[in-house]
C-alpha positions as CSV (number, residue, x, y, z in Angstrom):
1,X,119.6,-43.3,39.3
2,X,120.9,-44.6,42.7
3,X,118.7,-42.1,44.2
4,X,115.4,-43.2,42.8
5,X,116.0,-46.7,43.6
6,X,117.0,-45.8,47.6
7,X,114.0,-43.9,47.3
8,X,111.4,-46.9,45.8
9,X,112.7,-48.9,49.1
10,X,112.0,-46.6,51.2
11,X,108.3,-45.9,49.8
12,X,107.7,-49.9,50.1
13,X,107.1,-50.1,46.0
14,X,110.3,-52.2,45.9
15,X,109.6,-56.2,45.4
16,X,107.2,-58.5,44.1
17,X,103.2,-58.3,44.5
18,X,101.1,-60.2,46.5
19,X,99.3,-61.3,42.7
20,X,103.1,-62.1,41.1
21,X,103.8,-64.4,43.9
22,X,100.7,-66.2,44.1
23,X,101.2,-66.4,40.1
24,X,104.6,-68.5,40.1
25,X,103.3,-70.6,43.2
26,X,100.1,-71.7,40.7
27,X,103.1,-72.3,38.3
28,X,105.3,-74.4,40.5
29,X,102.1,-76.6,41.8
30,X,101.1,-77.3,38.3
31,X,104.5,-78.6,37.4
32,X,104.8,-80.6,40.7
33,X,101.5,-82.3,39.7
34,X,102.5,-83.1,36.1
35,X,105.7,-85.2,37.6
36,X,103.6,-86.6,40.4
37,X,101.4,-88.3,37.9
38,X,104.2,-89.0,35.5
39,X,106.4,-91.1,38.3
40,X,103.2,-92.8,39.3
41,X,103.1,-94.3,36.3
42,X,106.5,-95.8,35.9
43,X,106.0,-97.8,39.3
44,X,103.0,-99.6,37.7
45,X,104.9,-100.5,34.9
46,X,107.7,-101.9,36.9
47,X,105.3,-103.9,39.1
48,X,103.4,-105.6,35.4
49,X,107.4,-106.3,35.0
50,X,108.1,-108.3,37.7
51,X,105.1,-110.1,37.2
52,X,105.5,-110.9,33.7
53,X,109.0,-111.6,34.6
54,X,107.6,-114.2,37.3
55,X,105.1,-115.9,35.3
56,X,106.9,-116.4,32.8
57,X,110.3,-118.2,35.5
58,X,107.7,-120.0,37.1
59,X,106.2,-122.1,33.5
60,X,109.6,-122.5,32.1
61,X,110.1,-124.5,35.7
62,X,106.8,-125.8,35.4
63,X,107.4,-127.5,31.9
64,X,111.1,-128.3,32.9
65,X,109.4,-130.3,35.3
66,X,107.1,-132.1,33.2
67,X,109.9,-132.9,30.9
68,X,111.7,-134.4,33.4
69,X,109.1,-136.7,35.3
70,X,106.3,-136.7,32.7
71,X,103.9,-135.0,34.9
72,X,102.6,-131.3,35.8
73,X,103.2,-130.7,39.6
74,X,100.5,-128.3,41.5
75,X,103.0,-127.3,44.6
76,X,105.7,-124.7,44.0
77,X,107.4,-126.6,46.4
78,X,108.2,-129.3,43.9
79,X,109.7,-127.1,41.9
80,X,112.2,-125.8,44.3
81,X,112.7,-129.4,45.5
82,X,113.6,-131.0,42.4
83,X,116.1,-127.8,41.7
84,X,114.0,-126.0,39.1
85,X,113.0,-123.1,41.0
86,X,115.3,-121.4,43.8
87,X,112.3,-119.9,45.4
88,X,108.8,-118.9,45.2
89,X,108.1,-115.4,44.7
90,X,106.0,-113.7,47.4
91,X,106.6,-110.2,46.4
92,X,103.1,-110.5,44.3
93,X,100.8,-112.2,45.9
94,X,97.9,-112.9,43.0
95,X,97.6,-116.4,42.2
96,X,96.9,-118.1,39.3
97,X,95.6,-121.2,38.2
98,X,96.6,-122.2,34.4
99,X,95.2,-125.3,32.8
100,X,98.2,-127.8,32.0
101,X,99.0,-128.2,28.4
102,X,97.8,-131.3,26.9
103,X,95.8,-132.4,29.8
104,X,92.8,-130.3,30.4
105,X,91.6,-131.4,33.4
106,X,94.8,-130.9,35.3
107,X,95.7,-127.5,36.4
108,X,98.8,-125.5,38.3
109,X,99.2,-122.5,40.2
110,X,101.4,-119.9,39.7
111,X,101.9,-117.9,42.2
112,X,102.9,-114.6,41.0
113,X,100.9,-113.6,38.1
């Protein structure tokens, strides 16, 4: 038994094939390519997130402010100067503009969404 295998490694029949490599390489690159595209997705959802997520801080400051002074505001800048908004978010760029509810011909921007 340990003769025959001393003797397939001297013959050069010990090892794997040129085909049975090139096999589990075709393998491994279709695996690679099914979590590529599954990962890609999961940053676009987070992205839609933090948008949503910013939209939806930026009204609630919007119609805090209008509760409070009777009156929509179209500057961010109001919003973080009367204390209703820390900052504005410039991690999404898009802008907005939403018609003001009850009023339709005034209009805010959210910046964010």
């Amino acid at each position: 038994m340990l003769m025959r295998s001393m003797e397939k490694k001297r013959s050069g029949e010990a090892g794997f094939t040129l085909v049975e490599l090139l096999v589990v390489i075709a393998i491994l690159a279709i695996l690679a390519t099914i979590v590529v595209f599954a990962v890609g997705g999961i940053t676009d959802k987070g992205t839609n997130a933090a948008n949503q997520t910013d939209c939806s801080v930026l009204q609630a400051a919007e119609e805090a402010y209008f509760a409070k002074f009777n009156v929509y505001t179209d500057q961010e800048s109001d919003l973080v100067s009367a204390g209703f908004l820390h900052a504005v978010s410039t991690k999404h760029p898009t802008v907005a503009t939403v018609p003001a509810s009850g009023n339709n011909s005034a209009t805010y921007t959210i910046t964010g969404c």
